[in-house]
N, CA, C and O atoms as a CHARMM CRD file, in Angstrom:
* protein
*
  380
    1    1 UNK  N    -61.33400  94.65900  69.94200 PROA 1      0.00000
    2    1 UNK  CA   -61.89300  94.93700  68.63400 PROA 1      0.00000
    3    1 UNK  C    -62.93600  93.87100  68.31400 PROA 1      0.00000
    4    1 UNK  O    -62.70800  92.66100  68.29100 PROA 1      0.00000
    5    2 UNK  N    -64.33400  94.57400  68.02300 PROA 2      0.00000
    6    2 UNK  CA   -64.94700  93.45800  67.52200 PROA 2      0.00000
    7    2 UNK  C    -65.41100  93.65600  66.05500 PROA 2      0.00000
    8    2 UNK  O    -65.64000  94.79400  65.64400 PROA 2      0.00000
    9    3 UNK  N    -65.54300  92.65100  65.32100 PROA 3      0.00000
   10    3 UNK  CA   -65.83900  92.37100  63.81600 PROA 3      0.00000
   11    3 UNK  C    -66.95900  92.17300  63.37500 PROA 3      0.00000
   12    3 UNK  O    -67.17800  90.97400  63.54500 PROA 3      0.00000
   13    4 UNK  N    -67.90800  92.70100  62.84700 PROA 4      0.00000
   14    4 UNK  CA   -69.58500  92.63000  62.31400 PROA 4      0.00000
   15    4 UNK  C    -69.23300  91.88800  61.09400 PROA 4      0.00000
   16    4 UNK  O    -68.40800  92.35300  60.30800 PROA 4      0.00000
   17    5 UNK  N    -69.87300  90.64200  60.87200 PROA 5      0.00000
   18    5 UNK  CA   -69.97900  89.89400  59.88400 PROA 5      0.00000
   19    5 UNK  C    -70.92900  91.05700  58.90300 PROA 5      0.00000
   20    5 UNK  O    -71.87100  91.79300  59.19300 PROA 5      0.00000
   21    6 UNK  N    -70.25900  90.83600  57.78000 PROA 6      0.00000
   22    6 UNK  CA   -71.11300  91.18900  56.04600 PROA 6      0.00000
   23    6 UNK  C    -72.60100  90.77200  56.08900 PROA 6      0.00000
   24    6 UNK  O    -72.83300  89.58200  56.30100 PROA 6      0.00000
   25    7 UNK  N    -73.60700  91.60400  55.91500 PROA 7      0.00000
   26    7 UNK  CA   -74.94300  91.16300  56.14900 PROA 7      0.00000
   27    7 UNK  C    -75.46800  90.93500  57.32100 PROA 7      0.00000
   28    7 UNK  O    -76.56400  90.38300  57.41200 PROA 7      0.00000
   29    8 UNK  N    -74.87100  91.26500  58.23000 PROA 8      0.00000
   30    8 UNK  CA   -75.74600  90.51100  59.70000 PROA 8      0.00000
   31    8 UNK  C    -76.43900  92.15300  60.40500 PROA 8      0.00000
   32    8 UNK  O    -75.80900  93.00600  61.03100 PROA 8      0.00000
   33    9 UNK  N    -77.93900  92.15700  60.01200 PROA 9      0.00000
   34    9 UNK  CA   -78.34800  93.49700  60.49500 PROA 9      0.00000
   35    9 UNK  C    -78.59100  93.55900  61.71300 PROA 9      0.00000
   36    9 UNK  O    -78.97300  94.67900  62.05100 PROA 9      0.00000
   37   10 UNK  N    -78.52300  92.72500  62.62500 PROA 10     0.00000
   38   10 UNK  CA   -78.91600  92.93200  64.22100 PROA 10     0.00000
   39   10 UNK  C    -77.89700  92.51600  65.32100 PROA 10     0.00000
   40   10 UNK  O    -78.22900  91.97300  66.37400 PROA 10     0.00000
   41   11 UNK  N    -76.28300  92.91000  64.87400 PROA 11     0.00000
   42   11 UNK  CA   -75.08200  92.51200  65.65200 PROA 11     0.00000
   43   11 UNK  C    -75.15800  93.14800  67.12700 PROA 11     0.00000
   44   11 UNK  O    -74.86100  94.33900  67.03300 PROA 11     0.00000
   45   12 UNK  N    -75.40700  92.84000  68.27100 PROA 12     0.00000
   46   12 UNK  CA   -75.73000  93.37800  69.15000 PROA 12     0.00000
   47   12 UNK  C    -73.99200  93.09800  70.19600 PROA 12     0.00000
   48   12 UNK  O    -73.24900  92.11700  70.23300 PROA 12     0.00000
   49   13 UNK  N    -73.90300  94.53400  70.94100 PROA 13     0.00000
   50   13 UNK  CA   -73.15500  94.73700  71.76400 PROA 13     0.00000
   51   13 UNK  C    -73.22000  95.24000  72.77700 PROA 13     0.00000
   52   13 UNK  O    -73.78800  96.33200  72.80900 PROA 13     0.00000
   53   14 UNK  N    -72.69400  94.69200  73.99200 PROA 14     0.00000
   54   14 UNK  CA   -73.03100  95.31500  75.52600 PROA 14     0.00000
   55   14 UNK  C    -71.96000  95.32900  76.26100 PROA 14     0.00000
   56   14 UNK  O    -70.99100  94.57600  76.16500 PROA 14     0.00000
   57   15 UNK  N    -72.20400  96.56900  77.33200 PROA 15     0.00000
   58   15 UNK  CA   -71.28400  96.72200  78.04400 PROA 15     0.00000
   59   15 UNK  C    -71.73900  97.36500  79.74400 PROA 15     0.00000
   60   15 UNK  O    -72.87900  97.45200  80.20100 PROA 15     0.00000
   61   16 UNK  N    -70.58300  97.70400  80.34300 PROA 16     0.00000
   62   16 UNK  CA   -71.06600  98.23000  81.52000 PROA 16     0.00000
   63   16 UNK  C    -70.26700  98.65700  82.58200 PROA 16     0.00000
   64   16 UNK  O    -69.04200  98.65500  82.46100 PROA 16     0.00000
   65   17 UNK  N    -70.77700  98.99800  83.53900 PROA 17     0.00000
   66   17 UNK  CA   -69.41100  99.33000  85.34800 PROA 17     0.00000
   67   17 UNK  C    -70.05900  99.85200  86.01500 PROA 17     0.00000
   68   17 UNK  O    -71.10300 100.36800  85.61700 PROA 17     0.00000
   69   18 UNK  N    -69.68500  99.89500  87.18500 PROA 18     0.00000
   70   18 UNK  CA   -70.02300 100.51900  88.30300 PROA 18     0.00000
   71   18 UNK  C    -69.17500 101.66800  88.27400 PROA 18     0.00000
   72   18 UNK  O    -68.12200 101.91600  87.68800 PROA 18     0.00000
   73   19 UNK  N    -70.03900 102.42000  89.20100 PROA 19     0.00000
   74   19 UNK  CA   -70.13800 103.78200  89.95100 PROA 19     0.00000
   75   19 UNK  C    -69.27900 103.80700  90.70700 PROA 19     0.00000
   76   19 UNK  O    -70.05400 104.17200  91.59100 PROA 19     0.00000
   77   20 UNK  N    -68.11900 103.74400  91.34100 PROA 20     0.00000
   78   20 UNK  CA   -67.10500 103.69500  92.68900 PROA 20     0.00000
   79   20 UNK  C    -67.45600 104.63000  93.44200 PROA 20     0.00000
   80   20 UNK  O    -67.28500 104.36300  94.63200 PROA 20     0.00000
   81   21 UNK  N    -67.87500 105.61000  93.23600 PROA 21     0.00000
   82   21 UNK  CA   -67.84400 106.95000  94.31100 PROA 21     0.00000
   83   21 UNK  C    -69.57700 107.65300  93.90000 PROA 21     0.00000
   84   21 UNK  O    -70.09700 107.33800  92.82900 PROA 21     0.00000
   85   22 UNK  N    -70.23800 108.50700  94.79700 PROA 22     0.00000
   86   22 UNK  CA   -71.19400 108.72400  94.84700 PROA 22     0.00000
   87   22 UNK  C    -70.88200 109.62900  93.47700 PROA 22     0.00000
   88   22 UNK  O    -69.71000 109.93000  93.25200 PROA 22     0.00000
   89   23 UNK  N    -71.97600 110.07900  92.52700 PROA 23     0.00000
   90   23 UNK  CA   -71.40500 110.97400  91.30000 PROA 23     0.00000
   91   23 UNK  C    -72.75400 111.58800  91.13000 PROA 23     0.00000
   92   23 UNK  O    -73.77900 111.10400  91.61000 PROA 23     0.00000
   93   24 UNK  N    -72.70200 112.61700  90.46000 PROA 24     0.00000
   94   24 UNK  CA   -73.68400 113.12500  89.37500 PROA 24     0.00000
   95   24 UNK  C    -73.54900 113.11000  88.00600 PROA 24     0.00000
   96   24 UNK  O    -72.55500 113.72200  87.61500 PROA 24     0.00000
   97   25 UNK  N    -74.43700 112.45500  86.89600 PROA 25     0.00000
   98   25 UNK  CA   -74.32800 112.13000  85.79000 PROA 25     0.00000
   99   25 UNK  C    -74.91600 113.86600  84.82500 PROA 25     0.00000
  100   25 UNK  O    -75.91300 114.46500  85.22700 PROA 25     0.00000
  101   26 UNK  N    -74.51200 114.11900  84.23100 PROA 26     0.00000
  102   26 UNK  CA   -74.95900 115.51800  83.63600 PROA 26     0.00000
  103   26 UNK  C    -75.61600 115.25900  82.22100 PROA 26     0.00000
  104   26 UNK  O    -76.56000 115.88300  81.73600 PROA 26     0.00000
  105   27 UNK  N    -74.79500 114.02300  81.56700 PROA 27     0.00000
  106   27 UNK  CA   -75.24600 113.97000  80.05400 PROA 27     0.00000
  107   27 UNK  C    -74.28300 112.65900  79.68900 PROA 27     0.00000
  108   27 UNK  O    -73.12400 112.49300  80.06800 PROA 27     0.00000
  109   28 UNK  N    -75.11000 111.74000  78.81600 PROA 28     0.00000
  110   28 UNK  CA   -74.67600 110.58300  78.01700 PROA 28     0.00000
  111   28 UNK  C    -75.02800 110.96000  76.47500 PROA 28     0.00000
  112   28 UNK  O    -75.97400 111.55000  75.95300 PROA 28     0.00000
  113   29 UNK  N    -73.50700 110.18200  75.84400 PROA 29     0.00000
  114   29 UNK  CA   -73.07600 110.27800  74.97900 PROA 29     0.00000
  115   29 UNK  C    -72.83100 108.91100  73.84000 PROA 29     0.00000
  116   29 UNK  O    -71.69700 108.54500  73.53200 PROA 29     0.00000
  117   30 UNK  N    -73.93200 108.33600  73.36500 PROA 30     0.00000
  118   30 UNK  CA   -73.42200 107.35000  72.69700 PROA 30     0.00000
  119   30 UNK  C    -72.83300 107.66300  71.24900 PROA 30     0.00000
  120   30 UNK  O    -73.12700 108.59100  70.49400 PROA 30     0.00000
  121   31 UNK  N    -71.94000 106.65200  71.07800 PROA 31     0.00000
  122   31 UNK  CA   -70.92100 107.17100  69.91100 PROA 31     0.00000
  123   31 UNK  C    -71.23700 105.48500  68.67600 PROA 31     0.00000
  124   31 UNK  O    -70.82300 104.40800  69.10500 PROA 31     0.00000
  125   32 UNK  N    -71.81000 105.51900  67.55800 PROA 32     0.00000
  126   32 UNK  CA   -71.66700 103.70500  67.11900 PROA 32     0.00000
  127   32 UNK  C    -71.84100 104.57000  65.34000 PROA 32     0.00000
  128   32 UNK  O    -72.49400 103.93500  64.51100 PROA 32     0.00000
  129   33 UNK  N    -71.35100 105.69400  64.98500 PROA 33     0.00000
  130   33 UNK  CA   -70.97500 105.56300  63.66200 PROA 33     0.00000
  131   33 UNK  C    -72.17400 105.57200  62.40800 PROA 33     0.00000
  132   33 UNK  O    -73.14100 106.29000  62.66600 PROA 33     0.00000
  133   34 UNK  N    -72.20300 105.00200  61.36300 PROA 34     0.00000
  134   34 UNK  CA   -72.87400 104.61900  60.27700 PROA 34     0.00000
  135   34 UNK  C    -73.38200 103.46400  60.58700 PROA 34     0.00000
  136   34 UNK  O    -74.55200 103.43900  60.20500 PROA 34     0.00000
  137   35 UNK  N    -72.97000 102.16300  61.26700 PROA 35     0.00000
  138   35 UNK  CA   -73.76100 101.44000  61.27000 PROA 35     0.00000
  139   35 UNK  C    -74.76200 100.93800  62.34600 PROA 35     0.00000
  140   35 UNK  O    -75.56900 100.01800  62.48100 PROA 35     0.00000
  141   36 UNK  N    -74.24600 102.14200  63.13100 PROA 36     0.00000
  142   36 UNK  CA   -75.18200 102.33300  64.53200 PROA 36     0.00000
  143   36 UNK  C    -77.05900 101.90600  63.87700 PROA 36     0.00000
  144   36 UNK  O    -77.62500 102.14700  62.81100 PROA 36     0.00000
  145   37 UNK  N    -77.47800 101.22900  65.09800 PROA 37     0.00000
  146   37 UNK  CA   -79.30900 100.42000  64.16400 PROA 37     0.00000
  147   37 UNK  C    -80.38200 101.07800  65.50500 PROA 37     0.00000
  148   37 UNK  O    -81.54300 101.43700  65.30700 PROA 37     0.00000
  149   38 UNK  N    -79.59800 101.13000  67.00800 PROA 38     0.00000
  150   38 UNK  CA   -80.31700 101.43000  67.89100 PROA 38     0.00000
  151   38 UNK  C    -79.24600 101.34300  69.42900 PROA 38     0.00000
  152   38 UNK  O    -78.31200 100.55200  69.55200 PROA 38     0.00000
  153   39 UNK  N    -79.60400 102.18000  70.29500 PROA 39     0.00000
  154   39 UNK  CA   -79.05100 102.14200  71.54300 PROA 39     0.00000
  155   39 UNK  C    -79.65400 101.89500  72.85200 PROA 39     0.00000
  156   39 UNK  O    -80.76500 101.39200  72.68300 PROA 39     0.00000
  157   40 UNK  N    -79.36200 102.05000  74.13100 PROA 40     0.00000
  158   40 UNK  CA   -80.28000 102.12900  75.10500 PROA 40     0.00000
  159   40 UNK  C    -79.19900 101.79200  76.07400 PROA 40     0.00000
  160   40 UNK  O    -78.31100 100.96300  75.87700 PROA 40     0.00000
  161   41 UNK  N    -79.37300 102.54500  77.17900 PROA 41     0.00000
  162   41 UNK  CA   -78.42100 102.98100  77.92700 PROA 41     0.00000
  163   41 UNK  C    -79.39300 103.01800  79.77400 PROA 41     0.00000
  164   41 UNK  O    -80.27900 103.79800  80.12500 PROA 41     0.00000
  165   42 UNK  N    -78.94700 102.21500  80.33000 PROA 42     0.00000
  166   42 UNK  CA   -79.80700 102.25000  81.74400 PROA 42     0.00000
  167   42 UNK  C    -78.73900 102.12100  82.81100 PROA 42     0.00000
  168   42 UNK  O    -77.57500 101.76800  82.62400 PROA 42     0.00000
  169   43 UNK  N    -79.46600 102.55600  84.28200 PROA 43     0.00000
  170   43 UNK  CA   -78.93000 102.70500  85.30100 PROA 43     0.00000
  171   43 UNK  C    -79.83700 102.22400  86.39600 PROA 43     0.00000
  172   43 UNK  O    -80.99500 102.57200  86.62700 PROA 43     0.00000
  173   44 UNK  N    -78.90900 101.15900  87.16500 PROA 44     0.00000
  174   44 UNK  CA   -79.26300 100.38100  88.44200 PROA 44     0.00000
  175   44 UNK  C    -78.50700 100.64000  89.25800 PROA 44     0.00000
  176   44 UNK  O    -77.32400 100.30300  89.29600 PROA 44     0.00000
  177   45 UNK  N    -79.43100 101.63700  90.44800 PROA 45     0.00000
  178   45 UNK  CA   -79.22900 102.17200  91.49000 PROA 45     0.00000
  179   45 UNK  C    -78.65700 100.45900  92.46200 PROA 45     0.00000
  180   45 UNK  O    -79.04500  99.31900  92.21000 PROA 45     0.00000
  181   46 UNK  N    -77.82300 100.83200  93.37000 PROA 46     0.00000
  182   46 UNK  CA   -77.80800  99.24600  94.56800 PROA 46     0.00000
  183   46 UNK  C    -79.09700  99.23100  94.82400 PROA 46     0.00000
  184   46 UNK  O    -79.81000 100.23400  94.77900 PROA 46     0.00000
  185   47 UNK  N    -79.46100  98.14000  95.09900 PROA 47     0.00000
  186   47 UNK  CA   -80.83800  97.73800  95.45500 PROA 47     0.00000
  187   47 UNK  C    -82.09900  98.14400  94.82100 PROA 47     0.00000
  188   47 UNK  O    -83.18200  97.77700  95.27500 PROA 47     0.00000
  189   48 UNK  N    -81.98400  98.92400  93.73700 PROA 48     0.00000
  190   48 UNK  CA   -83.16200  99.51000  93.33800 PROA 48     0.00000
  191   48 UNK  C    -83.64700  99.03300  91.54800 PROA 48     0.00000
  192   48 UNK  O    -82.80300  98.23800  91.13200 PROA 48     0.00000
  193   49 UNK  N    -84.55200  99.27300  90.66400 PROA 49     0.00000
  194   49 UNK  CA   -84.65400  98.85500  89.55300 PROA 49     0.00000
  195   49 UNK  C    -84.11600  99.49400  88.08200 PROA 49     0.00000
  196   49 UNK  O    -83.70400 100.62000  87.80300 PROA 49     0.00000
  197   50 UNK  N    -84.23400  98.72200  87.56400 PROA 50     0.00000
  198   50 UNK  CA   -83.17200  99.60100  86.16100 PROA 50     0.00000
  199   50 UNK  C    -84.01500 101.00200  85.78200 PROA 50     0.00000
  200   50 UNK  O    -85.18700 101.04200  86.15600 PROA 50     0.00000
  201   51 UNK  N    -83.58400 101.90900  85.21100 PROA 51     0.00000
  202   51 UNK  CA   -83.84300 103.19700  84.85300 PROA 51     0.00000
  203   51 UNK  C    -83.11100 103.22600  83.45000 PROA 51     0.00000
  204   51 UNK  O    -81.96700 102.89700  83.13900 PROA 51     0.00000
  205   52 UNK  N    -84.07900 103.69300  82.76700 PROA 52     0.00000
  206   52 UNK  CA   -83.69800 103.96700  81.16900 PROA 52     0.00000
  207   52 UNK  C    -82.80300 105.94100  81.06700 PROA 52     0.00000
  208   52 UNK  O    -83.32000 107.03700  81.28600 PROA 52     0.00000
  209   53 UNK  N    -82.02000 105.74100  80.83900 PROA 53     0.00000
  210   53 UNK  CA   -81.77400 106.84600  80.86400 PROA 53     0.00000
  211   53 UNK  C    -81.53100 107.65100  79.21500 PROA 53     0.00000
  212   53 UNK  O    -81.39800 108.84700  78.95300 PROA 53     0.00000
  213   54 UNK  N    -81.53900 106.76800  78.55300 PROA 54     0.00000
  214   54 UNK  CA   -81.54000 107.31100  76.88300 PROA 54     0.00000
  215   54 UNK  C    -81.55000 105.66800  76.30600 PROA 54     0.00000
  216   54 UNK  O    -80.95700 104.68300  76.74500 PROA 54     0.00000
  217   55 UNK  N    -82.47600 105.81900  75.14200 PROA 55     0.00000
  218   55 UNK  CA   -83.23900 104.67900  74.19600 PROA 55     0.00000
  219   55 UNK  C    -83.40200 105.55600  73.01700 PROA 55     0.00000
  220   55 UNK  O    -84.24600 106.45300  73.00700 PROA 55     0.00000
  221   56 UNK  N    -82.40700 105.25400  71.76800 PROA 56     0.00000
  222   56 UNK  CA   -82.89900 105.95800  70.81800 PROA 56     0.00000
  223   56 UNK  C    -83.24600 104.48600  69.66500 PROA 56     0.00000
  224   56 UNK  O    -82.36200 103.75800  69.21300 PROA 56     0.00000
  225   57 UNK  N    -84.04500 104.40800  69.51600 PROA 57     0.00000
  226   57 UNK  CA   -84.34600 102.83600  68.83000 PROA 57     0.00000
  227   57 UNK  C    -84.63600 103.07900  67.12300 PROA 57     0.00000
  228   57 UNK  O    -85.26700 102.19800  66.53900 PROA 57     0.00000
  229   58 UNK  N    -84.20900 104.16300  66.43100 PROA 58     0.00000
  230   58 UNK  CA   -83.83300 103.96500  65.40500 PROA 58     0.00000
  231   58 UNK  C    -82.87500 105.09200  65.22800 PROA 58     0.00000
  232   58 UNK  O    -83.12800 106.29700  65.22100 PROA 58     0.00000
  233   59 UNK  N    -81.73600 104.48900  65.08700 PROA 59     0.00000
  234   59 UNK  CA   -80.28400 105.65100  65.39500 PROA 59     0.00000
  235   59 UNK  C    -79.88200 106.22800  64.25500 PROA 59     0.00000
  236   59 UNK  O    -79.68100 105.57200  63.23300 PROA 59     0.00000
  237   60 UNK  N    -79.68900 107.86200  64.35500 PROA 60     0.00000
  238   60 UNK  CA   -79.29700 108.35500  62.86600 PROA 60     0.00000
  239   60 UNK  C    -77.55800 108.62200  63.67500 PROA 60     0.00000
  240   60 UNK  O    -77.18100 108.77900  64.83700 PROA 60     0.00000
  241   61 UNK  N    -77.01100 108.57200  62.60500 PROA 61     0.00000
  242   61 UNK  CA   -75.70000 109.07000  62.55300 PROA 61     0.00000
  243   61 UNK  C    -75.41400 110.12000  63.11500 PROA 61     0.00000
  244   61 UNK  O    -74.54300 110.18900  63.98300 PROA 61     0.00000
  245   62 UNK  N    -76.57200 111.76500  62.43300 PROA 62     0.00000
  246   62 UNK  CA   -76.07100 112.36000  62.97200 PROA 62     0.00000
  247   62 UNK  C    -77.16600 113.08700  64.42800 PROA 62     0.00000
  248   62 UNK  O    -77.79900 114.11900  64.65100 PROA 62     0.00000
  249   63 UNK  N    -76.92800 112.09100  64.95500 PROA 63     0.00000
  250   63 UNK  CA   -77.64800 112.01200  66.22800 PROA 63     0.00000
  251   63 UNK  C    -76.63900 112.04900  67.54800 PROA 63     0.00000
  252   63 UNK  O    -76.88800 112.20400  68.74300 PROA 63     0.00000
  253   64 UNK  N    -75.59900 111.87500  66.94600 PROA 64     0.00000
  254   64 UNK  CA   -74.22400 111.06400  67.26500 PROA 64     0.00000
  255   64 UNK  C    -73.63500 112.37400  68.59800 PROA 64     0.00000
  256   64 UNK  O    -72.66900 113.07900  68.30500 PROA 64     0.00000
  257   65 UNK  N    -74.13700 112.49900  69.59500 PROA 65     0.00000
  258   65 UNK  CA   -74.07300 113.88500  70.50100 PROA 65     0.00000
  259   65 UNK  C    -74.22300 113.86100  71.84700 PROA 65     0.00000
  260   65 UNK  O    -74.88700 112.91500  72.27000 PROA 65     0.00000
  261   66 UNK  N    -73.87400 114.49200  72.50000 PROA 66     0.00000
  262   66 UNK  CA   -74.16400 114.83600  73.70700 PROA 66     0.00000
  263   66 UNK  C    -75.71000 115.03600  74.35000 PROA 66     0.00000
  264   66 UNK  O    -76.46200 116.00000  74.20600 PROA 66     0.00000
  265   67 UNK  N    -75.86700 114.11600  74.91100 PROA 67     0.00000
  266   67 UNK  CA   -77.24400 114.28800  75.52900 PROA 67     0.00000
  267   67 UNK  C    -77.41200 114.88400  77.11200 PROA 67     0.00000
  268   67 UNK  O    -76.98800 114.29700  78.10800 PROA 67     0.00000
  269   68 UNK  N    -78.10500 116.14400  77.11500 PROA 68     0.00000
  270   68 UNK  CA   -77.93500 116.87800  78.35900 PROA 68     0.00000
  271   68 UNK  C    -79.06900 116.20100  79.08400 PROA 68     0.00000
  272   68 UNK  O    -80.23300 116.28100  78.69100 PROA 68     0.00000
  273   69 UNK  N    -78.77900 115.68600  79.91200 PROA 69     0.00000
  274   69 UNK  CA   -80.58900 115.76900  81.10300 PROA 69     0.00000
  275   69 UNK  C    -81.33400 116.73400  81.18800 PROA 69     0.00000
  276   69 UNK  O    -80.98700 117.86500  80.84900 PROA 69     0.00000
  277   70 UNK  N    -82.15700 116.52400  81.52300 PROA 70     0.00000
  278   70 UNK  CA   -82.95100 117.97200  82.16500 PROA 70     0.00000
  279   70 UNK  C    -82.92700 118.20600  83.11700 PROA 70     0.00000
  280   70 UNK  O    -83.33900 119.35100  83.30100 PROA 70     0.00000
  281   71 UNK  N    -82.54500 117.55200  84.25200 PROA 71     0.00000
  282   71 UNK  CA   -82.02000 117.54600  85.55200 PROA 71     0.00000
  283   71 UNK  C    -81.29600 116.65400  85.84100 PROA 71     0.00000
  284   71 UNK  O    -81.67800 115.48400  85.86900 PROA 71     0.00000
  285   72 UNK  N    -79.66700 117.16900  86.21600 PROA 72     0.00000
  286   72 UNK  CA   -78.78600 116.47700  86.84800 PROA 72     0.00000
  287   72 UNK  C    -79.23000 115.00000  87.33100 PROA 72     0.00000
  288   72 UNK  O    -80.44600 114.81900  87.26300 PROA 72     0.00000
  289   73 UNK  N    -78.65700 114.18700  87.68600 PROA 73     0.00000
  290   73 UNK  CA   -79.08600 113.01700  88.30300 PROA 73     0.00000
  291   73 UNK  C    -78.15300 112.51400  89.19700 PROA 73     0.00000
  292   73 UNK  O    -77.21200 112.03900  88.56100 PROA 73     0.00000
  293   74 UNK  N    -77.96700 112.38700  90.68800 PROA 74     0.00000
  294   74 UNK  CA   -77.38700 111.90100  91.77300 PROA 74     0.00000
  295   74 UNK  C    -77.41200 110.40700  91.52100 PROA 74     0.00000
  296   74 UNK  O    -78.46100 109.81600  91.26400 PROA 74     0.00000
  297   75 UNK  N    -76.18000 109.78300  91.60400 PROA 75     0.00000
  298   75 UNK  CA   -76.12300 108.35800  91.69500 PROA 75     0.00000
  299   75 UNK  C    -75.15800 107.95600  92.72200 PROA 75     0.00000
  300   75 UNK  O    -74.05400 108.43700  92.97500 PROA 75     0.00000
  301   76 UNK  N    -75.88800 106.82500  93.35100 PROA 76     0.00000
  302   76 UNK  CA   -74.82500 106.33700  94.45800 PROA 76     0.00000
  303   76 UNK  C    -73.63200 105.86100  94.18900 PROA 76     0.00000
  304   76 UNK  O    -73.59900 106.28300  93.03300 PROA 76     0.00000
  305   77 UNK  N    -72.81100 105.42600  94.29100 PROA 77     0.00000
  306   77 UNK  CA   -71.75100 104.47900  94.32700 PROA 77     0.00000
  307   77 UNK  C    -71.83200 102.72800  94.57800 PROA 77     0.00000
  308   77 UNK  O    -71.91200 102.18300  95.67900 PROA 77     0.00000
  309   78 UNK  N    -71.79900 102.22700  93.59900 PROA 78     0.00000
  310   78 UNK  CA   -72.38900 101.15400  93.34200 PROA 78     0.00000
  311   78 UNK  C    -73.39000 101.05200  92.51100 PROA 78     0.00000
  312   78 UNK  O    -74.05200 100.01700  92.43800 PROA 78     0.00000
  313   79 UNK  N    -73.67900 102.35100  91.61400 PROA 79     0.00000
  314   79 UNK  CA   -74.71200 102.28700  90.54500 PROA 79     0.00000
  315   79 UNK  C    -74.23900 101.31500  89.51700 PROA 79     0.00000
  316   79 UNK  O    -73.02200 101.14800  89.59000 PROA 79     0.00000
  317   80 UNK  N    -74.83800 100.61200  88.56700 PROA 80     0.00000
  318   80 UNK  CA   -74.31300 100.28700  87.42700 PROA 80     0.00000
  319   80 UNK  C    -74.88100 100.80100  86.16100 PROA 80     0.00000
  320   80 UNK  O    -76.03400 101.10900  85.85900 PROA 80     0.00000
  321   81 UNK  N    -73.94700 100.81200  85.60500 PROA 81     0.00000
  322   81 UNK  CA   -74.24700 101.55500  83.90900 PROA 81     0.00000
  323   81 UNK  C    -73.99400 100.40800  83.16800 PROA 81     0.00000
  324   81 UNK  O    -73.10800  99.56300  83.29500 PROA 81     0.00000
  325   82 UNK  N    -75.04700 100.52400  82.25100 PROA 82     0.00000
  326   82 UNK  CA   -75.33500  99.34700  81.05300 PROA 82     0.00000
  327   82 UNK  C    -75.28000 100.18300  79.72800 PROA 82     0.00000
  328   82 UNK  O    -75.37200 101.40000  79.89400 PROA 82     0.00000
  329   83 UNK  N    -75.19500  99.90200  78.92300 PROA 83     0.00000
  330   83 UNK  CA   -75.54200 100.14400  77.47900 PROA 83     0.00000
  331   83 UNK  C    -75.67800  98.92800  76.17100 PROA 83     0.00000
  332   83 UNK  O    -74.93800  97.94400  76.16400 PROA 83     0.00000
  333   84 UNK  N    -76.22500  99.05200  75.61200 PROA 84     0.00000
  334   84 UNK  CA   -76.88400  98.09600  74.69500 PROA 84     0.00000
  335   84 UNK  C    -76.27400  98.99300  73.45800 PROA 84     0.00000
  336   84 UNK  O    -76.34100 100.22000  73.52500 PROA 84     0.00000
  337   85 UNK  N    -75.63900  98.29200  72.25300 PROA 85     0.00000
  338   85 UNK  CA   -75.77800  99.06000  70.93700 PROA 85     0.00000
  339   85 UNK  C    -76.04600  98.19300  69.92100 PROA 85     0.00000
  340   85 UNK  O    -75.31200  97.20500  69.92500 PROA 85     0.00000
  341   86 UNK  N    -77.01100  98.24800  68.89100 PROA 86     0.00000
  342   86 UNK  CA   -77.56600  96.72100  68.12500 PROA 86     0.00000
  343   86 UNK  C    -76.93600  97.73700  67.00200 PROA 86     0.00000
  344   86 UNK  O    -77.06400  98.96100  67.01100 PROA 86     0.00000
  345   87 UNK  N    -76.23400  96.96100  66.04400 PROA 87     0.00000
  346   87 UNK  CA   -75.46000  97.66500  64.40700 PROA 87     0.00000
  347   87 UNK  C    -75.89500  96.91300  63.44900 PROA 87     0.00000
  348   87 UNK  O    -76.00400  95.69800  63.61700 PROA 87     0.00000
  349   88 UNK  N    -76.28400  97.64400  62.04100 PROA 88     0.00000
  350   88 UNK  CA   -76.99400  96.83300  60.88200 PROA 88     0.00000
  351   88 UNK  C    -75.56600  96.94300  60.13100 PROA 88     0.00000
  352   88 UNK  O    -75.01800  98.04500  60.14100 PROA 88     0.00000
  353   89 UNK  N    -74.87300  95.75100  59.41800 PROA 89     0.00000
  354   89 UNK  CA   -73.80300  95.53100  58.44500 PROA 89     0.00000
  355   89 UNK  C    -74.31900  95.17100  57.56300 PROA 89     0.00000
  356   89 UNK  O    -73.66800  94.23600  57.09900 PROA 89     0.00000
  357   90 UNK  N    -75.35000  95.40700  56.88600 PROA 90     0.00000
  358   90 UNK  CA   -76.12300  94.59000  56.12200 PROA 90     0.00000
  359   90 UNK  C    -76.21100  95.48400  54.63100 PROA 90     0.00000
  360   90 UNK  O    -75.70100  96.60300  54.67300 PROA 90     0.00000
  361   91 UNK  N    -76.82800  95.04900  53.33000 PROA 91     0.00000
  362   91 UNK  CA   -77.02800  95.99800  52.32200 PROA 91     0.00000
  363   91 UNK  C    -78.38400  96.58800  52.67000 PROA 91     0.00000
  364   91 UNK  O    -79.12500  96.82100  51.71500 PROA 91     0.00000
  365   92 UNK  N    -78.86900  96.89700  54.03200 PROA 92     0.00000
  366   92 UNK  CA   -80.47800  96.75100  53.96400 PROA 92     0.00000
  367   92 UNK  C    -80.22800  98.49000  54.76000 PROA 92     0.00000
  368   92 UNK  O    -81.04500  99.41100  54.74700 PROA 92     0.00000
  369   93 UNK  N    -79.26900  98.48600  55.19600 PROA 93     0.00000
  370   93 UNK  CA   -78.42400  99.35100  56.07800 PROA 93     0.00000
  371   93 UNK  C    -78.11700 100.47800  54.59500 PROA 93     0.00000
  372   93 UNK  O    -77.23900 100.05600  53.84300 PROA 93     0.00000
  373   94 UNK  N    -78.83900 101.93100  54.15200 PROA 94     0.00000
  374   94 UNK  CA   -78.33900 102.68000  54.05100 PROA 94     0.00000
  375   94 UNK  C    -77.14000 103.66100  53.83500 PROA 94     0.00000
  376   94 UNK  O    -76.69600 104.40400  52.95900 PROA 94     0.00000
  377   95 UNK  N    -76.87800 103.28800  55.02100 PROA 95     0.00000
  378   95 UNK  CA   -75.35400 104.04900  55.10700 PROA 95     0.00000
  379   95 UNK  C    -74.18500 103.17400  54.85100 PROA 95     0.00000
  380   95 UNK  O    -73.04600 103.63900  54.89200 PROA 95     0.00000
């Protein structure tokens, strides 16, 4: 569990894992609520350079969904998945 201090509009959180088995990715799904501020979500092939695979940099709530590709995407095993989620707790924050 983590705790967003009162007022702090740019609380940033990250995460990530590897791929164990060769996969196909169909659709990402970020989930961060009302105080969701922005996301961004990438993929590093082994040996190869990061790939943005969804960046929504000013996040509405109800945005809050399933994102289909437009074409499937093959990933090796040993890919890594990142995601970034920055949250506004702030009174500057809307929601």
């Amino acid at each position: 569990l983590t705790l967003i201090r009162a007022g702090n509009a740019n609380h940033t959180e990250k995460g990530g894992g590897y791929v164990t088995a060769d996969a196909t990715i169909y659709s990402v799904m970020p989930h961060m609520h009302l105080l969701g501020k922005s996301v961004k979500m990438t993929m590093t092939p082994p040996g190869g350079e990061p790939q943005v695979l969804l960046e929504i940099k000013n996040w509405d709530y109800n945005w809050q969904e399933s994102y289909w590709l437009k074409t499937p995407l093959a990933v090796k095993a040993g890919t890594k998945l990142e995601i970034e989620a920055v949250f506004d707790n702030s009174a500057k924050n809307p929601n």
